[in-house]
N, C-alpha and C positions, 0 to 999 in steps of 0.2 A: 398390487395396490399402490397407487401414486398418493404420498403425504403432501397435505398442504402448505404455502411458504411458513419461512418459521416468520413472526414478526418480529425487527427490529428498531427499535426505538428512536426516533434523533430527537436532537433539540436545537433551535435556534439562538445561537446567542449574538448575534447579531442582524437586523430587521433585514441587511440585503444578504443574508446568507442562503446559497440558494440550494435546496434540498435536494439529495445525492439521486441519480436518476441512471436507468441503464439507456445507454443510444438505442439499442433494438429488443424487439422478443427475447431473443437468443441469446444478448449479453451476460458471460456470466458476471459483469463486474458494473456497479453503479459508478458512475461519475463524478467526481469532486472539483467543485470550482473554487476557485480562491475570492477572497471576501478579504477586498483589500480598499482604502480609503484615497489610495491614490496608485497610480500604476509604481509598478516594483522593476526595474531592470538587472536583469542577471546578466552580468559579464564573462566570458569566456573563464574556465577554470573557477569560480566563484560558487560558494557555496550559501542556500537559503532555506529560510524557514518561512513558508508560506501558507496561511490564515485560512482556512475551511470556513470557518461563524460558525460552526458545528460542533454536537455532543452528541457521541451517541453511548447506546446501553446495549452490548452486543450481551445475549447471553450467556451464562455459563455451560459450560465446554465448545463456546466458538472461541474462533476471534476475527478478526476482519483485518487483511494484510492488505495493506497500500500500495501500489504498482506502477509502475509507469504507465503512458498510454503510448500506445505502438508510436501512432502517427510525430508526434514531440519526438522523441525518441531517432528517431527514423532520420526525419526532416532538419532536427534543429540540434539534435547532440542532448536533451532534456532529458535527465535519467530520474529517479527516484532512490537517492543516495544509499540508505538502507533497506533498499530493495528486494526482497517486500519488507515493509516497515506493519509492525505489529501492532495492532490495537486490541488489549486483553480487554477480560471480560468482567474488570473489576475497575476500570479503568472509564471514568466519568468527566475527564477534563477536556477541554478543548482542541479540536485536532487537527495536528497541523501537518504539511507535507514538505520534508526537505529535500529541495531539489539543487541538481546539482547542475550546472553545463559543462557538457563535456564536446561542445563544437567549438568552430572558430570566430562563431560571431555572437553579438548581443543579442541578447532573448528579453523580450519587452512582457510582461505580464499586466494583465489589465482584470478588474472585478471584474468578477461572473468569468475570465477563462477556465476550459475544463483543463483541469494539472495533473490530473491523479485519475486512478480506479480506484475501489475496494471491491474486494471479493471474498468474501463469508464462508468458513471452511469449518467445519468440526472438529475437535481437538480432541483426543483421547485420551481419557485419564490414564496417564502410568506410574509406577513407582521402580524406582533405580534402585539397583541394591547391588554391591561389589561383590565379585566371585572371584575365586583363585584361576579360575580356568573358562576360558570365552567358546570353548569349541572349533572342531575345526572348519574352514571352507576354503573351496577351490581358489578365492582368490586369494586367504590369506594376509599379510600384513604389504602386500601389494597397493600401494596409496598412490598421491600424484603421478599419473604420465606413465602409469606401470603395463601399459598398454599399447604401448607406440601413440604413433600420429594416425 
């Protein structure tokens, strides 16, 4: 049995904020444009906070993580600094995207560019409780690089 979309909420807070949209059928991630009153230029190494005009009301046990978009990415060195960047589900304030550059040239941002995804994920309720003993497994206390190249 296929459920139908969950709905989620936005809000416009500002008139040229342009609401979050998937490029295709198949997208699993809506689009976020920047909603900015004059263009923004990002300098190589430089780090920014850039203006969605958006609020949304994700519900509770989602949340909606912010991502980069391949192509920026790819092309211009445009990452999405806290990648994926979290938007809970208690969380009603305006949303914003920090992007980073990590190429070698300047990146020009203009209103209405798309800067960002969000993609909508479930969150499971758990509760943490300390134990004397974690159990064992095969790979054990084997962390970073415990695995060759």
């Amino acid at each position: 049995m296929e459920l139908g979309p969950t709905p989620i909420g936005y809000k416009r807070l500002h008139p040229r904020a342009r609401a979050p949209e998937r490029a295709t059928a198949g997208s699993s991630g809506f689009d976020l444009a920047a909603c900015l009153d004059q263009p923004l230029i990002l300098e190589p190494g430089r780090i920014v906070l850039v203006p969605t005009g958006l609020a949304l009301a994700v519900p509770r046990g989602m949340e909606g993580q912010v991502r980069a978009r391949s192509g920026l990415a790819l092309r211009h060195g445009i990452a999405v600094l806290n990648g994926p960047g979290t938007i809970d589900s208690d969380y009603r304030g305006p949303l914003g995207v920090i992007l980073a550059n990590l190429g070698s040239a300047t990146f020009r941002i203009e209103d209405g560019d798309r800067i960002a995804q969000i993609v909508f994920l479930r969150v499971p309720l758990v509760e943490l409780r300390e134990e004397s003993e974690l159990g064992e497994t095969d790979r054990g206390e084997g962390g970073f690089g415990h695995t060759g190249i």
